[in-house]
N, C-alpha and C positions, 0 to 999 in steps of 0.2 A: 504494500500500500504506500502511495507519496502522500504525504502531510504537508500543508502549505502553513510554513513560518511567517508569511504575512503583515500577522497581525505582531509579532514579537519585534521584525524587523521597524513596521512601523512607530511602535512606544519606544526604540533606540532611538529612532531619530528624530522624534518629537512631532509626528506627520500622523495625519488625521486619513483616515480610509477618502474621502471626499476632497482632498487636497489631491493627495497621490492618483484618485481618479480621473480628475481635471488637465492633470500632469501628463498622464498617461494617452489622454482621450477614448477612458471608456464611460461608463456609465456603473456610479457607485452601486446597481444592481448587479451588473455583471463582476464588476469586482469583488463584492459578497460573495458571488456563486464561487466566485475561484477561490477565494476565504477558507469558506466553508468548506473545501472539498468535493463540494458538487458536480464542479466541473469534470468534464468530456477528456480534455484537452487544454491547452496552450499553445498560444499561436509565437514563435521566435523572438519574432517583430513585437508582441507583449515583453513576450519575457525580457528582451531588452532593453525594453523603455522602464520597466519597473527596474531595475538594475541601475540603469543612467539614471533614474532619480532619485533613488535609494540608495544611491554608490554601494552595489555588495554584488555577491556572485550570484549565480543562480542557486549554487548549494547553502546561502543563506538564507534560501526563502521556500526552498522545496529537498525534501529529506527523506527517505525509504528508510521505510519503518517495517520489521518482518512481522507477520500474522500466522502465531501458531495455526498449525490444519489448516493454512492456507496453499494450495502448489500453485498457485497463478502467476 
């Protein structure tokens, strides 16, 4: 399973979910989804611009987490 650090990253750097949206040019629903884990997917081209705003890597913001009984 990937866990999205997100929200961890964002209270480091004192950035409000709806700042970093703005930033990004998504829409503070769609960034919830990816929040939450909801999401499908991530598109690069996100992944980057939250990086570029957040100055971090991607492995600061998304993490693999193992799931006993899970083989996926």
């Amino acid at each position: 399973m990937i866990k999205v650090n997100i929200d961890k990253v964002l209270l480091d750097r004192q950035i409000t979910s709806k700042m970093l949206a703005a930033e990004i040019g998504i829409t503070p629903a769609n960034l919830s989804i990816l929040k939450t884990g909801k999401a499908k997917g991530i598109r690069f081209a996100t992944l980057s611009r939250i990086c570029k705003v957040l100055a971090c890597q991607p492995g600061d913001i998304l993490e693999y987490v193992d799931e006993p009984g899970n083989d996926d």
